[in-house]
PDB file of N, CA, C, O and CB in Angstrom:
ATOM      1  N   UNK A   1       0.833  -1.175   0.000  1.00  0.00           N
ATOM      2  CA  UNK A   1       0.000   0.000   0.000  1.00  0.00           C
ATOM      3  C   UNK A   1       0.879   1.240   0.000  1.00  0.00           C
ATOM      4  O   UNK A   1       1.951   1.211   0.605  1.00  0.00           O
ATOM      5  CB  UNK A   1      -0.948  -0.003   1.204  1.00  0.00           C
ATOM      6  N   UNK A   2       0.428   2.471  -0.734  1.00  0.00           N
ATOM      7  CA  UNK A   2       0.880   3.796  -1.100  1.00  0.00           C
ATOM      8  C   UNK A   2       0.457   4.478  -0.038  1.00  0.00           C
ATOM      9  O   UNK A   2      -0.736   4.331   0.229  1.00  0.00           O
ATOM     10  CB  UNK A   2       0.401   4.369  -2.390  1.00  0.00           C
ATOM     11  N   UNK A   3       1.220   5.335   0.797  1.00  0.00           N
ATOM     12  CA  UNK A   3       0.641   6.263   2.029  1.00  0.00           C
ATOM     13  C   UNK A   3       0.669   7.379   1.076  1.00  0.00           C
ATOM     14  O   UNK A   3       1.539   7.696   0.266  1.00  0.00           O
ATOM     15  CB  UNK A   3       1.613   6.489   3.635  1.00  0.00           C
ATOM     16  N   UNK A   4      -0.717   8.021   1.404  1.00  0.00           N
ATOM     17  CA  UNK A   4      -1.250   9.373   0.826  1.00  0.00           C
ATOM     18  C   UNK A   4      -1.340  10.451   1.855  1.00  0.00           C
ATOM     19  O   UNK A   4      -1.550  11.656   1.712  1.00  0.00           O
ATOM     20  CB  UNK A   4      -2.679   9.208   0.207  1.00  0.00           C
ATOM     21  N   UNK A   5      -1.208  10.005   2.525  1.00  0.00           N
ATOM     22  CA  UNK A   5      -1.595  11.233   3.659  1.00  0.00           C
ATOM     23  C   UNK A   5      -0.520  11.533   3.854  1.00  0.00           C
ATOM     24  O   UNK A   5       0.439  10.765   3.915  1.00  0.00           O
ATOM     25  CB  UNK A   5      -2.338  11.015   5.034  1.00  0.00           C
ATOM     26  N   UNK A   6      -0.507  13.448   4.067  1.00  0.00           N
ATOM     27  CA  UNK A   6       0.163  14.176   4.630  1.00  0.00           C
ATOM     28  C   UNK A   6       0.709  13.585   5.859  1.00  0.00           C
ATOM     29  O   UNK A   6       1.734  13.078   6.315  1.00  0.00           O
ATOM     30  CB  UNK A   6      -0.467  15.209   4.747  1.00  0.00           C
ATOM     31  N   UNK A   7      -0.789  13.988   6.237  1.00  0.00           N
ATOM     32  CA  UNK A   7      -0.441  13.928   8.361  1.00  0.00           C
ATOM     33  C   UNK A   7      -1.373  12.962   9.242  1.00  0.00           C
ATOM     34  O   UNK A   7      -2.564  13.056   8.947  1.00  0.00           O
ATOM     35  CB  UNK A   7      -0.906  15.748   9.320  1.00  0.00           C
ATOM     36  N   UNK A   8      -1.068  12.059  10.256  1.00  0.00           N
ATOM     37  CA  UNK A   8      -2.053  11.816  10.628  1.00  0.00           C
ATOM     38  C   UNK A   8      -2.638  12.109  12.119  1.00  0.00           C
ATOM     39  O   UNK A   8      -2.163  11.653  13.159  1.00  0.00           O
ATOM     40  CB  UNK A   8      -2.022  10.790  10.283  1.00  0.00           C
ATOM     41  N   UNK A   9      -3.586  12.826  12.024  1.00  0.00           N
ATOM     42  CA  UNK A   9      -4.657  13.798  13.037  1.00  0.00           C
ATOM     43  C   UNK A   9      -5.497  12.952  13.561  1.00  0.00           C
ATOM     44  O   UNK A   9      -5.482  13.072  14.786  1.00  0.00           O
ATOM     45  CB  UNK A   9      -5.606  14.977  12.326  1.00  0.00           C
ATOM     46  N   UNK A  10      -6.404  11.954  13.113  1.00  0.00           N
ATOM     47  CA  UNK A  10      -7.674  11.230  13.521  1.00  0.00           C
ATOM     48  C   UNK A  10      -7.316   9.617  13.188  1.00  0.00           C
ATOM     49  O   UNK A  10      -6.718   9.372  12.140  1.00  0.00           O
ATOM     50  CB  UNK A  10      -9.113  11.853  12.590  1.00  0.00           C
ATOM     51  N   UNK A  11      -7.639   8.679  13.967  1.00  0.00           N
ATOM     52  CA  UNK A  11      -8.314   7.510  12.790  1.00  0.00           C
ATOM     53  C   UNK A  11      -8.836   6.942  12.427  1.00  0.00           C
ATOM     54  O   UNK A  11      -8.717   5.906  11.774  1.00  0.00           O
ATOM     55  CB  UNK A  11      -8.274   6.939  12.450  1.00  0.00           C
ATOM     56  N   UNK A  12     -10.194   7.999  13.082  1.00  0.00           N
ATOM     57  CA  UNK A  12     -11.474   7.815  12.359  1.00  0.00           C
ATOM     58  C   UNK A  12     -11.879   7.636  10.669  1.00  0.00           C
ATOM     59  O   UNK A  12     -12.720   6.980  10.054  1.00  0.00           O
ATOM     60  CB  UNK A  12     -12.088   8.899  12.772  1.00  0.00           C
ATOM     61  N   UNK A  13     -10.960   8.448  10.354  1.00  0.00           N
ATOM     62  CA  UNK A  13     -11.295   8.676   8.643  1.00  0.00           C
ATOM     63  C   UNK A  13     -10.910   7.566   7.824  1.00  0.00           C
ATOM     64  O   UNK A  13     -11.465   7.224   6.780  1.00  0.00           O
ATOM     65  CB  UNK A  13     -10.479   9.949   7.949  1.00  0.00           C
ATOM     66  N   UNK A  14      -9.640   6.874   8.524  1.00  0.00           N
ATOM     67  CA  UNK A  14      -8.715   5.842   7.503  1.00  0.00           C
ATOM     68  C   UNK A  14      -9.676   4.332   7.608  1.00  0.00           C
ATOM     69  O   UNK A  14     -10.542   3.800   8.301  1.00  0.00           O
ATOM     70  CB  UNK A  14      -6.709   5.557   8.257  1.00  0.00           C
ATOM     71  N   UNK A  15      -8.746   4.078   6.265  1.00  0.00           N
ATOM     72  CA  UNK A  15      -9.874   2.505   5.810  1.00  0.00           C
ATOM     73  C   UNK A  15      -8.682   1.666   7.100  1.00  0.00           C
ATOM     74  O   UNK A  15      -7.819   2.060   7.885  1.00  0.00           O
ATOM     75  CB  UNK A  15      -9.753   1.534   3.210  1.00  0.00           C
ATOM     76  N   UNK A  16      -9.316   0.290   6.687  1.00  0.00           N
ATOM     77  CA  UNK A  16      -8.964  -0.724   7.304  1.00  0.00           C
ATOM     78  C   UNK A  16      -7.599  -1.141   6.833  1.00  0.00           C
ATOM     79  O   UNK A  16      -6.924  -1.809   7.616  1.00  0.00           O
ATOM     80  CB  UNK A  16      -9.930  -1.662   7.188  1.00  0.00           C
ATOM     81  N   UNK A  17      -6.962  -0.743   5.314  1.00  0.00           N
ATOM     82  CA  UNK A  17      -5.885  -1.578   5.041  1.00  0.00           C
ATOM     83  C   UNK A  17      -4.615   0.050   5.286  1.00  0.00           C
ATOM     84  O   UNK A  17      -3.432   0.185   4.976  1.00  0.00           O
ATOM     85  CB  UNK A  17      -6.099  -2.575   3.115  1.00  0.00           C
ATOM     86  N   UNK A  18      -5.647   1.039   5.989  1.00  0.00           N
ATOM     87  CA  UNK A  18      -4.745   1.852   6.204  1.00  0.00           C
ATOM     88  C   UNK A  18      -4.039   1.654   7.827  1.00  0.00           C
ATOM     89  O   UNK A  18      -2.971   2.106   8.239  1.00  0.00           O
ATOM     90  CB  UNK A  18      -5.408   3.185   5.886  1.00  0.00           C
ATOM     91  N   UNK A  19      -4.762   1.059   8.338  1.00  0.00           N
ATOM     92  CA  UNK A  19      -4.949   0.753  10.031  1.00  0.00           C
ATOM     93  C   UNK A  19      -3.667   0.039  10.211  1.00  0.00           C
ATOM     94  O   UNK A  19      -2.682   0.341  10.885  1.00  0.00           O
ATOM     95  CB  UNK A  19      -6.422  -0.320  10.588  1.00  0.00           C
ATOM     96  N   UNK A  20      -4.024  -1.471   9.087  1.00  0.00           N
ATOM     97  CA  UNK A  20      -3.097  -2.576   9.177  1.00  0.00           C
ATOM     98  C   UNK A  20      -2.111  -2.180   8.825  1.00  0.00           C
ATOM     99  O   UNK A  20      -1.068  -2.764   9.119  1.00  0.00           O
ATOM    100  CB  UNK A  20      -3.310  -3.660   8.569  1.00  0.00           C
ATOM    101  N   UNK A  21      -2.136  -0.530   7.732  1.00  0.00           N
ATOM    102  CA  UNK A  21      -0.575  -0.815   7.145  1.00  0.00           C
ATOM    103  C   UNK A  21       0.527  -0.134   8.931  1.00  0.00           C
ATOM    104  O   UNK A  21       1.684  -0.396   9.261  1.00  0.00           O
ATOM    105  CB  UNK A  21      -0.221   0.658   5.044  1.00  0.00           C
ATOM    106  N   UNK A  22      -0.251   0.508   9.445  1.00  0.00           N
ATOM    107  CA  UNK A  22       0.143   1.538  10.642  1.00  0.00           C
ATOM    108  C   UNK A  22       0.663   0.390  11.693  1.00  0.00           C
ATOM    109  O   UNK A  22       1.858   0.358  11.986  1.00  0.00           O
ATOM    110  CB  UNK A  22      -1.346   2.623  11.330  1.00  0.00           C
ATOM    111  N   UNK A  23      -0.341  -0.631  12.300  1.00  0.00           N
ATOM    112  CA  UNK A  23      -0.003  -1.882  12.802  1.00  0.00           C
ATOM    113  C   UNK A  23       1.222  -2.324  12.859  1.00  0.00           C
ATOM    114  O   UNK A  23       2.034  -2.164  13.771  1.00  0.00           O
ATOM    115  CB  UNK A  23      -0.561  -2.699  12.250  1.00  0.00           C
ATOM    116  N   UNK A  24       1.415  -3.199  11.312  1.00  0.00           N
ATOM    117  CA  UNK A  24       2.552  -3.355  10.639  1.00  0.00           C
ATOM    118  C   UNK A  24       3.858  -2.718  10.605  1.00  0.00           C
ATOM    119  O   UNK A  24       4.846  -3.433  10.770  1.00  0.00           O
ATOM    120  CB  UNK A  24       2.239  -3.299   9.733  1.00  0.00           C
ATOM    121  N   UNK A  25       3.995  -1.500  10.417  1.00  0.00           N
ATOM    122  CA  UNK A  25       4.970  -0.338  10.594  1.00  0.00           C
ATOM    123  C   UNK A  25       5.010  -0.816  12.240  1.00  0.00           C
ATOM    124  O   UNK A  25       5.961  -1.555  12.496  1.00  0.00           O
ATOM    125  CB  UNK A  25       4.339   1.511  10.103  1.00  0.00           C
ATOM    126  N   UNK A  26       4.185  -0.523  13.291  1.00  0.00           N
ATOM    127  CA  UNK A  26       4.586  -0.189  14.535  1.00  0.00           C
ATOM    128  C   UNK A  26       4.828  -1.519  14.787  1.00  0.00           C
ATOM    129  O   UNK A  26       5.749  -1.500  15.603  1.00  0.00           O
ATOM    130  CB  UNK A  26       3.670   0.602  15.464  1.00  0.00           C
ATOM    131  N   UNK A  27       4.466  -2.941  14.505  1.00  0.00           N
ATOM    132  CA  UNK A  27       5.452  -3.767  15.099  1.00  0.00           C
ATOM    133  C   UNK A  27       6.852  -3.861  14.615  1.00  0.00           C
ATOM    134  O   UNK A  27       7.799  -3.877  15.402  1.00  0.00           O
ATOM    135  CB  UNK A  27       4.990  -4.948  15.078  1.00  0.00           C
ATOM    136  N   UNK A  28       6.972  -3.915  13.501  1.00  0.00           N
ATOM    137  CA  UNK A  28       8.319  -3.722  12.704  1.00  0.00           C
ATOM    138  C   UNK A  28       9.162  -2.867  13.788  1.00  0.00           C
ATOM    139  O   UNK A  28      10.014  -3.395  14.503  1.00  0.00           O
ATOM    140  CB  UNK A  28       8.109  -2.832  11.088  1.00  0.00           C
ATOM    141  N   UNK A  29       8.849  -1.541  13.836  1.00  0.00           N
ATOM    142  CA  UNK A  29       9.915  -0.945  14.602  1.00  0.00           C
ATOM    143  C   UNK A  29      10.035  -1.396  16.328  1.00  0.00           C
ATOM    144  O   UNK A  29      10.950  -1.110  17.101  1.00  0.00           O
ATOM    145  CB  UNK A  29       9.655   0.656  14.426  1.00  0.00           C
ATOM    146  N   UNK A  30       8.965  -2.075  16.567  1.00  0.00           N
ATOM    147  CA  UNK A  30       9.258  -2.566  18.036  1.00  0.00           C
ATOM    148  C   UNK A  30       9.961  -3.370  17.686  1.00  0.00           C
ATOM    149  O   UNK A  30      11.017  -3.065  18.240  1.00  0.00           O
ATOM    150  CB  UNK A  30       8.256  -3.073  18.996  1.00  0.00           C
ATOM    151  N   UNK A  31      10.204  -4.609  16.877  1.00  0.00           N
ATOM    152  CA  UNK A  31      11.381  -5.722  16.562  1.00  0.00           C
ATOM    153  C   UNK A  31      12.278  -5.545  16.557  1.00  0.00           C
ATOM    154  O   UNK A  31      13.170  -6.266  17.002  1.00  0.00           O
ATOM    155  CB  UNK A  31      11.530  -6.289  15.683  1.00  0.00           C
ATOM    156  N   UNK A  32      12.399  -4.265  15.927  1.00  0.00           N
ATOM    157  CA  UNK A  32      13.774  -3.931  15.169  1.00  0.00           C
ATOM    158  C   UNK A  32      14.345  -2.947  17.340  1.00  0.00           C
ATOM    159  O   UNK A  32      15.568  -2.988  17.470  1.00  0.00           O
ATOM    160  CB  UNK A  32      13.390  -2.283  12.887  1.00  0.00           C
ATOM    161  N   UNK A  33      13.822  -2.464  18.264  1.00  0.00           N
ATOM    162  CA  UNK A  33      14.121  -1.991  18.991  1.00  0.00           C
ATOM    163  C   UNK A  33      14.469  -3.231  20.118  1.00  0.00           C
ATOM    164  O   UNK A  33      15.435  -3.003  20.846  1.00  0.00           O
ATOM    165  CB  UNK A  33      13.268  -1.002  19.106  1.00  0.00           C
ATOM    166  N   UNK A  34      13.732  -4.560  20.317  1.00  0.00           N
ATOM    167  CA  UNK A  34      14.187  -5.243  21.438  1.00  0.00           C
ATOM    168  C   UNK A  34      15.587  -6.180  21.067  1.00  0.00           C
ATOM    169  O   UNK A  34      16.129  -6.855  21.943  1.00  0.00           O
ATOM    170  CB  UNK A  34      12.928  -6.138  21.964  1.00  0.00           C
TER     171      UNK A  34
END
């Protein structure tokens, strides 16, 4: 998936495969930190 957004403020607005892509990103960098 392509991130379009500027900024993110809410996440109310975002779809579902925008959620997972955020998910994804934040476990990645917890892995990469322990």
């Amino acid at each position: 998936m392509t991130w379009k957004r500027k900024h993110l403020l809410d996440i109310e607005s975002l779809s579902v495969e925008e959620l997972v892509t955020i998910l994804d990103t934040a476990r990645a960098f917890k892995a990469v930190g322990e």
